[in-house]
C-alpha positions in Angstrom: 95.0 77.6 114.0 98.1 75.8 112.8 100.9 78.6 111.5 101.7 79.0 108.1 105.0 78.5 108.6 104.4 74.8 110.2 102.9 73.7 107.4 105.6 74.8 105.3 108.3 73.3 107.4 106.0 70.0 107.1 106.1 69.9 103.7 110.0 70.5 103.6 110.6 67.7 106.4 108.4 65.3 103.9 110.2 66.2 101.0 113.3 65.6 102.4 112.5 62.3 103.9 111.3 61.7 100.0 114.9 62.4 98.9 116.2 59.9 101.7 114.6 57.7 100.7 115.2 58.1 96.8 118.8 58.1 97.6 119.0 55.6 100.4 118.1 52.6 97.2 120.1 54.4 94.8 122.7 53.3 97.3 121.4 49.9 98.0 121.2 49.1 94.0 125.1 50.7 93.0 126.9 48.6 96.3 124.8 45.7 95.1 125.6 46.3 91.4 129.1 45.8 92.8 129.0 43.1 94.5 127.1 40.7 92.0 128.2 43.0 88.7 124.6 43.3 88.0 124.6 45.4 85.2 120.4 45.9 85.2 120.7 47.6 88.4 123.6 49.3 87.5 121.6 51.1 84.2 118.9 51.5 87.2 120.5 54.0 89.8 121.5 55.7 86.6 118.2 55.8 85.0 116.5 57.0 88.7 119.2 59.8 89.1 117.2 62.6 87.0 114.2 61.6 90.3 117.2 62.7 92.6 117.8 65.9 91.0 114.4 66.7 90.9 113.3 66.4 94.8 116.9 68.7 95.1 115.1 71.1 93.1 111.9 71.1 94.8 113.7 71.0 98.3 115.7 74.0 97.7 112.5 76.1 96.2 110.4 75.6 99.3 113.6 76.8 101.2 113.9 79.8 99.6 110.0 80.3 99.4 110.2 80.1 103.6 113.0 82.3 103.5 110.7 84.9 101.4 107.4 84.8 103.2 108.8 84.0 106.6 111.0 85.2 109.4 111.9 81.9 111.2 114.0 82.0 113.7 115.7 79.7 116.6 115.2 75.5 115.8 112.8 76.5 112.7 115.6 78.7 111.2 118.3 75.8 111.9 115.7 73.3 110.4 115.6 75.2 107.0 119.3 76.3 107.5 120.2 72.5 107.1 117.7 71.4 105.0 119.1 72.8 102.7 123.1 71.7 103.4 121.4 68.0 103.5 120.0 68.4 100.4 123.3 68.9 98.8 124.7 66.2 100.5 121.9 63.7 99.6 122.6 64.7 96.1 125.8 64.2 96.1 125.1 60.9 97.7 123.1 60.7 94.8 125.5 61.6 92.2 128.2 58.9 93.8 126.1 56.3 93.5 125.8 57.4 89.8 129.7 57.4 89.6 129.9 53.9 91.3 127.3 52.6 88.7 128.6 53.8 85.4 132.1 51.7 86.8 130.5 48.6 87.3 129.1 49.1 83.2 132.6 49.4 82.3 133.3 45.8 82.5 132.2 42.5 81.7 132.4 40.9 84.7 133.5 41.1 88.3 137.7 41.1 89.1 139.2 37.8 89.6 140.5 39.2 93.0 137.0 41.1 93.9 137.4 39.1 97.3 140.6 39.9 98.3 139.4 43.1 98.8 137.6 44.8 101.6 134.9 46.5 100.1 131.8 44.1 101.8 133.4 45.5 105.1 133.6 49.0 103.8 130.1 48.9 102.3 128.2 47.3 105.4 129.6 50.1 107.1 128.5 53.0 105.0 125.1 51.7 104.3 124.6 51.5 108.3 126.0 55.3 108.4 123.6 56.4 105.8 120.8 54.4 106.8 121.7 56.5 110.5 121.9 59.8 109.5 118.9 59.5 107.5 116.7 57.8 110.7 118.9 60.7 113.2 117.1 63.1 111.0 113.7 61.8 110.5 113.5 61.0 114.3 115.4 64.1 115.5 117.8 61.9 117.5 121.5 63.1 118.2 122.6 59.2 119.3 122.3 58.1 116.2 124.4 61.2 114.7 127.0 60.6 116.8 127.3 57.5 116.3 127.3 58.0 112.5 130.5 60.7 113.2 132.1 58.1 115.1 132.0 55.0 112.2 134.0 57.6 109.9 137.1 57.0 111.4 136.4 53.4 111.0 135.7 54.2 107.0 139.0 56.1 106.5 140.8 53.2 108.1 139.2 50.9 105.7 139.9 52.9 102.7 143.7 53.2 103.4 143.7 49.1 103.7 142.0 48.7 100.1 144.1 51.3 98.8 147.2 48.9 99.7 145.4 45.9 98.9 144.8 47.3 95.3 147.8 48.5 94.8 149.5 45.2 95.8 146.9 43.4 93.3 148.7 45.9 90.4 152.0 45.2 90.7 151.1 41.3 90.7 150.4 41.5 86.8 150.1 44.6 84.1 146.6 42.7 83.3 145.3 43.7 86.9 145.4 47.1 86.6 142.6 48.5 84.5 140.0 47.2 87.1 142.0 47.7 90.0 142.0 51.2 89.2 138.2 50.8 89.0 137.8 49.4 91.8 140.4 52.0 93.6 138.0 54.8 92.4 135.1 52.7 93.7 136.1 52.7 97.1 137.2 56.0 97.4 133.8 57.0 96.6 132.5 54.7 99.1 134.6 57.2 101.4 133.0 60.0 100.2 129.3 58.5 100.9 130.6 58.1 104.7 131.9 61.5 105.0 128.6 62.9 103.1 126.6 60.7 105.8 128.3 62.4 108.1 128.0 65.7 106.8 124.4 65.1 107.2 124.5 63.6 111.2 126.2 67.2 111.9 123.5 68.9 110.5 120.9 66.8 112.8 123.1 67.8 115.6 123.1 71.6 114.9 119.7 71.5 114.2 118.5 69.7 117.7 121.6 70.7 119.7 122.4 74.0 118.1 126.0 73.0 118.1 128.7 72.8 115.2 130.3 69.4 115.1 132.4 70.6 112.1 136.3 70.3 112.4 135.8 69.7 115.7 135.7 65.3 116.3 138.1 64.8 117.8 137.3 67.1 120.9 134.1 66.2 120.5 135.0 62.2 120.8 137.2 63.0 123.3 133.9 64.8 125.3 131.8 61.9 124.8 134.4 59.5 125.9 135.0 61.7 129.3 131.5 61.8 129.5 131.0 58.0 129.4 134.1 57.0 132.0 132.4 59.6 134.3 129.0 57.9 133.9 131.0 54.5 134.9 132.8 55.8 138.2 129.6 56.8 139.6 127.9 53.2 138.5 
């Protein structure tokens, strides 16, 4: 007879998928809304967000109703543990996409310079980590987290380049800056999405390694790399 607690844990796991999913398009729709300054999509992450906040709600009441009528422990208690901390980073993610949304609304069409910039490069890049950390979850596979902690280096790189590019664009006329400022806040929320994605591949790796990634990359990069030359010498 399957436990009670299974089927709860079921029915969080499918909510959560839900909510990746939900916040996976609003994604897709504000980076798109971007790039074509498509102000219908725009008006539609904003309209969807109130969805969002509802599956956060209904996530975090099934976690606390396990908490109440259960006692799970080991990779059950780490699933609910982080559950819950994905949650608040897929609304968040959520929430961001909101932000990046309500910019594009703001003007009438896309900046002269739009292409100068790197943001395609920086977008590409964040949609794969989100996409990864969502599939590392739903499939319980710690590759795909790691890889998703390794492309955030890659994102913070990218940031600091637009963040000179834009600032370059500003002091090349007075009438640059209103959008360039935009577009500044633009991609440092696509910085945040990475480092929420990752947030969230940390989580799959506590819950399927029981080990922290937090503040710890770099030795833990520096593990996998050891770990791959290793593999090498004995090929």
């Amino acid at each position: 007879m399957e436990r009670h607690l299974d089927i709860q844990l079921e029915k969080l796991r499918t909510r959560v998928i839900k909510m990746c999913s939900l916040v996976d398009e609003q994604v897709e729709y504000a980076l798109r809304a971007v790039e074509e300054h498509n102000i219908e999509l725009a008006n539609l992450v904003i309209d969807r967000d109130s969805k969002v906040d509802k599956y956060d709600l209904k996530i975090e009441r099934i976690c606390q109703k396990i908490f109440a009528l259960s006692q799970p422990v080991a990779m059950d208690l780490r699933m609910i543990m982080s559950s819950l901390t994905i949650n608040t980073n897929l609304e968040r993610i959520g929430d961001i996409a909101v932000n990046i949304a309500e910019l594009v609304r703001v003007f009438e069409s896309k900046a002269p310079y739009f292409d100068r910039v790197k943001f395609r490069e920086m977008a590409v890049i964040v949609k794969e980590m989100i996409k990864n950390s969502i599939d590392s979850f739903i499939e319980n596979d710690v590759k795909l987290a790691e890889k998703v902690v390794k492309s955030d280096d890659l994102v913070d790189e990218l940031n600091r380049e637009n963040h000179k590019i834009l600032i370059g664009i500003m002091k090349e006329s007075p009438d640059n800056i209103e959008q360039a400022v935009a577009l500044l806040s633009i991609v440092k929320h696509l910085e945040r999405l990475g480092d929420h994605a990752t947030n969230i591949a940390e989580d799959v790796y506590f819950i399927v390694e029981a080990q922290l990634l937090k503040h710890s990359y770099e030795k833990f990069l520096l593990n996998k790399m050891e770990e791959d030359n290793d593999a090498e010498s004995e090929d």
